[in-house]
N, C-alpha and C positions, 0 to 999 in steps of 0.2 A: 667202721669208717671206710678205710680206703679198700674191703675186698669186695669182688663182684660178686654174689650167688648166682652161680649160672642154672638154670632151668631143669627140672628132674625128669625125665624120662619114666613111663612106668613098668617100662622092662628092664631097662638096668644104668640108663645113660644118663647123663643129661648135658643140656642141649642151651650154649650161651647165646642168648640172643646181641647182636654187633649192632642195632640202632633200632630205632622209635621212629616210626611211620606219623603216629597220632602226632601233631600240636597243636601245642595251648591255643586253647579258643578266644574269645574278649574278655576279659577281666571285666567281674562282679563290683558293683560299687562299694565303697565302704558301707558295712552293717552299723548299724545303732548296736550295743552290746546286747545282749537277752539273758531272762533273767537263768532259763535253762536249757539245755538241748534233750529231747527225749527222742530222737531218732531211734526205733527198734533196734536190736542185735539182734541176728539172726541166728535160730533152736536149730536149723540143720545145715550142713555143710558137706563139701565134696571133695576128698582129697585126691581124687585123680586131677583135680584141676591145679595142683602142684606140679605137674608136668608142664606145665605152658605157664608157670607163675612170670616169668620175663620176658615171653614169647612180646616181639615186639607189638604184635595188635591188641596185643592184650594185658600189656604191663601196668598203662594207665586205669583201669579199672577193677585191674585183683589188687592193688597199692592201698584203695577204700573199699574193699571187701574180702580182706581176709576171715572175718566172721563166717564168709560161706565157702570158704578154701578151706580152713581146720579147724579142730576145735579150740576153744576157748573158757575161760572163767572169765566174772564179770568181775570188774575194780568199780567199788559203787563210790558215789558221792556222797554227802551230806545233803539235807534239805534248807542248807543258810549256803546258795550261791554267794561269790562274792566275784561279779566281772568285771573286767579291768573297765575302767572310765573313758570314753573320749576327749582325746586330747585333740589340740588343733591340726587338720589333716597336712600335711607335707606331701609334696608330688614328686616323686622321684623317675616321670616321665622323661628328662631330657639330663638324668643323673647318670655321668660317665664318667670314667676311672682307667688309670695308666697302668695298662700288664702288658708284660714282654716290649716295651717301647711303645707300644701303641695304645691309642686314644680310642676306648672302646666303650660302648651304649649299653646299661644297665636292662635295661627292654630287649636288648637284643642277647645278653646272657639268660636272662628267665624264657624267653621263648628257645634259647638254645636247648634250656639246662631242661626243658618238658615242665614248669614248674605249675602246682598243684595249688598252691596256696602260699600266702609272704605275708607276715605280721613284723610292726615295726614298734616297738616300746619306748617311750621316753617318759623317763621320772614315773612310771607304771603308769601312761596312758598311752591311749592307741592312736599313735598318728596317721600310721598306712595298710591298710590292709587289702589286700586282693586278692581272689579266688577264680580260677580259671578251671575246665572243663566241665562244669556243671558242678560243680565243686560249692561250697560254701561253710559260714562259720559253725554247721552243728555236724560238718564231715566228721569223721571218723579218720584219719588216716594211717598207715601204718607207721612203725617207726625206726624199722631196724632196726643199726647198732645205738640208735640214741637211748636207747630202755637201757644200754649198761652205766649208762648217768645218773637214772633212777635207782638201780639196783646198788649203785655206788654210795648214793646219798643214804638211804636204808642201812648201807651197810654203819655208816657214818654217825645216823639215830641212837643204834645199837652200841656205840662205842660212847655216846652222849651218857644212855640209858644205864650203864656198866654189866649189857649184857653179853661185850665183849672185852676184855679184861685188857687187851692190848693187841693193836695189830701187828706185834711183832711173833703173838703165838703162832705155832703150825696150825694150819687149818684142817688137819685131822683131830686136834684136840677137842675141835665144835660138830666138826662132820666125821663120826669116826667110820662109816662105811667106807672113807676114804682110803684107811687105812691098807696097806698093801698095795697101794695102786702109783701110780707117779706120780701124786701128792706127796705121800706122806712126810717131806722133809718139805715143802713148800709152808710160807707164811701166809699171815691173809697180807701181808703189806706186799710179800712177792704177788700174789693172784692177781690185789687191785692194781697191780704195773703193770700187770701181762708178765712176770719175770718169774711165773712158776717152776720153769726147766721144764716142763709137759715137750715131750717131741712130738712138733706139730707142726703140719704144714697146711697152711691158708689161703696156699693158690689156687682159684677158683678155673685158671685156664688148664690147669693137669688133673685131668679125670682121675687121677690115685691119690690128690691129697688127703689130706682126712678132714678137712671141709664138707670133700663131695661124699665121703665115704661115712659120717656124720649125720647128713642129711638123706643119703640113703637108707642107711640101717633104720634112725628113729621115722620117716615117713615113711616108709613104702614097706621095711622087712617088721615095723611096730616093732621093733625095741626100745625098750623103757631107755628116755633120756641119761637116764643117772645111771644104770649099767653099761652103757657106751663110756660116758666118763672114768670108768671105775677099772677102764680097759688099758687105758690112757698111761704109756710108762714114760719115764724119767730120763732127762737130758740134760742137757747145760743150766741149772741154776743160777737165779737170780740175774740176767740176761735178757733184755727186752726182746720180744719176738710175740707180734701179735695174735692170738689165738681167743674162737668165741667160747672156748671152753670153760677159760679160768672166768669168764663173767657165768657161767652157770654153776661153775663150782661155787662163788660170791649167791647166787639163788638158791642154791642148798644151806650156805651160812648163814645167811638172812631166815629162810627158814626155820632151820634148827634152832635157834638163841630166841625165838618168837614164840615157837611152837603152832605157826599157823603155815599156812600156804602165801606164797608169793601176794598173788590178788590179794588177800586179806588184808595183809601188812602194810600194803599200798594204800589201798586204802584208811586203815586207821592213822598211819604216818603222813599221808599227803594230799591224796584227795579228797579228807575230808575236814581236813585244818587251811588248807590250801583255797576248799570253796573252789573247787573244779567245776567246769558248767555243764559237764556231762558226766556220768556214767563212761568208764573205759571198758575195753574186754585184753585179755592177755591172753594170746597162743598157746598151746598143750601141745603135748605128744600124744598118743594114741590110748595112754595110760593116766588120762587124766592126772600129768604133771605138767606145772607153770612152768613157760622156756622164760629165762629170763636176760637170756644172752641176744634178745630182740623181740619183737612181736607186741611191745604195746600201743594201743589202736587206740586216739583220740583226737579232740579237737583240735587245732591249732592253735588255739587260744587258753590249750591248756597244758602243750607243751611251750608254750612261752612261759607259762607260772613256775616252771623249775627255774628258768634262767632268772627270771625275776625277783627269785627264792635267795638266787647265787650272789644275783646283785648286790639283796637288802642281808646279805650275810646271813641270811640263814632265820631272820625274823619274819612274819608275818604277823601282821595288824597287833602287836607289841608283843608275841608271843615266840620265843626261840625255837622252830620248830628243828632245827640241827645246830650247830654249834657252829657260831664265826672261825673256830678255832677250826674245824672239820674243815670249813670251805676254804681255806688258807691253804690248807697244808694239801687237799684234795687236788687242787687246780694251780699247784708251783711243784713242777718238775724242780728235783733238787740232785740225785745219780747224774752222772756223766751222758749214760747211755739213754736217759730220760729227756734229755736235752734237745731244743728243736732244730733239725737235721741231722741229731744222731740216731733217735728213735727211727725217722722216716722226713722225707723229702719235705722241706720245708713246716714241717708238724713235729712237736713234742709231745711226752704223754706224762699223766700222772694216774689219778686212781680214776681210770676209766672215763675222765676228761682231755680233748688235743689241745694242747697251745700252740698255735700260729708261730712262726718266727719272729721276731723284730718285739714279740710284746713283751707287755710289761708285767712280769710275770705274778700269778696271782688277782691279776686284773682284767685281763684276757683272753679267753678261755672259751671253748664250743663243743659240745656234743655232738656228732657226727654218725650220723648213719647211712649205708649203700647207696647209691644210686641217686644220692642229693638231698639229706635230710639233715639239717640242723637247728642248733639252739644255739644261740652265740650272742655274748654277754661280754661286753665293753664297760667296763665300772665306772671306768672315771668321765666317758660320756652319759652315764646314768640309761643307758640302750640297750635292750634285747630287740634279738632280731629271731624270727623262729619262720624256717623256709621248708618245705614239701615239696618234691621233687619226682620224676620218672626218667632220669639223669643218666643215657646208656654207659656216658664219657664222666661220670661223676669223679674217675681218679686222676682224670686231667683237672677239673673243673673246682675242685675241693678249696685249693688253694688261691684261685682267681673269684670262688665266689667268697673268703673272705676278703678279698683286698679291695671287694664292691662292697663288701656290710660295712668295712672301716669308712669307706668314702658316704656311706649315709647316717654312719654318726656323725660324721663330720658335719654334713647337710644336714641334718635335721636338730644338731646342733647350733646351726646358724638363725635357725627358726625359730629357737624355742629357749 
């Protein structure tokens, strides 16, 4: 959610880009829904163009083509699409909302925020939808940290399925490679907090965090993802402190208890019971391992189906595809430290879900990734909102753009 990745250098630095030249172009009219998207993914890719991956002229365009930045595995779909219906359209042109005391224009955040693409759900139909830079409904787009939503819910499968006995075990009991490394007294319920005790630092403005030092070793020195982890020692346990780490150590658990690869799993567990309208791809390391602490690339209309997943408790078309029980307890911070404005500035956490301040807890809830990407799921207005972003100021903006999704369930509550 709230760290920047700043830009890699391909001799040893990297380089944060401080704003976005590009903006949003005119927004695309609403789509009629289709039945599929078969947009190519691309067989070759360049990863020196990880040097300028934020480079402001160039952020908005590697955001929908990571496929030709790294590589990838495909997360396939099923051949039974199922896309969401339209619902009656809702205009949220002249829709404004009170931050910091002032009277502020919903048009005038999405043009601030760089945004890519905005889908609006009520009762699972599509009231708003809009696409800006040439953008549209069979983009692709990246996802950042919102993949550790996915990776959480999987986790969640697994705990359905009993092919995790309890989140309270150590997560070396399922990943034992982990053993001897700064896991090995971590839970999978510490992981999915972030509350491993991993000593780690996230700050993307100090070129010696081990964020930057992270993304240098596995891109540019090819080190295997999962030996960089395995590096990783031991600090204050049980202790919120956010790190992309522990959602890859949760990608190693999810694999082991499966016995497939990240992609796979995803797809047998979600996009293909889910009736996703595209084909996904998910980032690798150079080692042909699935990063799953970010990197998956899809529609927007098919990162709205998790939230929508979240909504209906974890049903789809009468079939439990995760447990109501999971989504409870996933998306209600209950520790002290998990609480919103203890965790972080107006956000709380749970197992790789923020809650907003002021919500209702359990009911409330958004997936959040860098630079302006979210899922964000109101219950009790029966609302997903799912927004795309090339966001320079996303960690001022996180918080103001949800305090605009609230004011369009509201509206589009009045509508409907």
């Amino acid at each position: 959610m709230k760290k920047k990745i700043v830009s890699l250098s391909v001799a040893s630095a990297f380089i944060f880009s401080l704003a976005l030249n590009a903006s949003a172009e005119t927004a695309n009219p609403v789509h009629k829904p289709v039945q599929q998207c078969r947009n190519p993914i691309s067989d070759t890719y360049d990863v020196s163009k990880m040097a300028t991956i934020f480079d402001e002229s160039k952020m908005i365009w590697n955001f929908v083509n990571m496929d030709k930045i790294l590589p990838h595995s495909i997360i396939k779909t099923g051949s039974k699409i199922q896309p969401f219906k339209k619902g009656k359209n809702v205009s949220l042109d002249k829709l404004t909302y009170q931050f910091k005391g002032e009277t502020r224009k919903f048009t005038d955040l999405m043009k601030r925020s760089k945004t890519n693409g905005l889908l609006v759900i009520k009762d699972g139909k599509i009231v708003n939808e809009q696409y800006f830079n040439d953008n549209n409904e069979c983009t692709r787009f990246t996802s950042w940290s919102v993949a550790k939503s996915y990776v959480s819910t999987l986790v969640g499968i697994a705990v359905d399925e009993g092919k995790i006995k309890s989140i309270d075990d150590i997560v070396t009991d399922y990943v034992p490679e982990l053993k001897g490394s700064g896991y090995e007294e971590a839970t999978i319920r510490d992981v999915l907090q972030m509350s491993s005790g991993i000593v780690w630092n996230e700050d993307y403005n100090n070129e010696n965090s081990d964020i930057w030092r992270m993304l240098q070793d596995v891109v540019f020195n090819k080190m295997p993802i999962q030996d960089f982890i395995k590096e990783l020692k031991s600090g204050q346990p049980h202790t919120f402190n956010y790190k992309s780490a522990d959602s890859q150590v949760l990608t190693s658990l999810v694999e082991k208890v499966n016995k497939k690869p990240l992609h796979e799993v995803a797809s047998e567990k979600l996009w293909k019971p889910l009736g996703m309208t595209s084909d996904a791809y998910l980032n690798q390391d150079l080692h042909n391992n699935d990063v799953g602490l970010s990197f998956i690339n899809a529609p927007l209309r098919d990162f709205a189906k998790l939230g929508q997943l979240y909504l209906q408790n974890g049903k789809w078309n009468g079939k439990q595809i995760v447990s109501a029980k999971w989504i409870k307890e996933a998306t209600t911070p209950v520790d002290a430290d998990l609480q919103p404005n203890a965790s972080y500035p107006h956000f709380g956490y749970q197992y790789q879900w923020w809650v907003p301040e002021g919500a209702k807890l359990g009911y409330e809830f958004s997936a959040i990734g860098v630079y302006g990407q979210y899922v964000y799921v109101n219950k009790d207005a029966g609302i997903v909102i799912a927004k795309v972003s090339a966001d320079p100021d996303n960690d001022l903006n996180d918080y103001e753009e949800i305090t605009a999704f609230r004011e369009i369930a509201k509206a589009v509550s009045k509508k409907h």
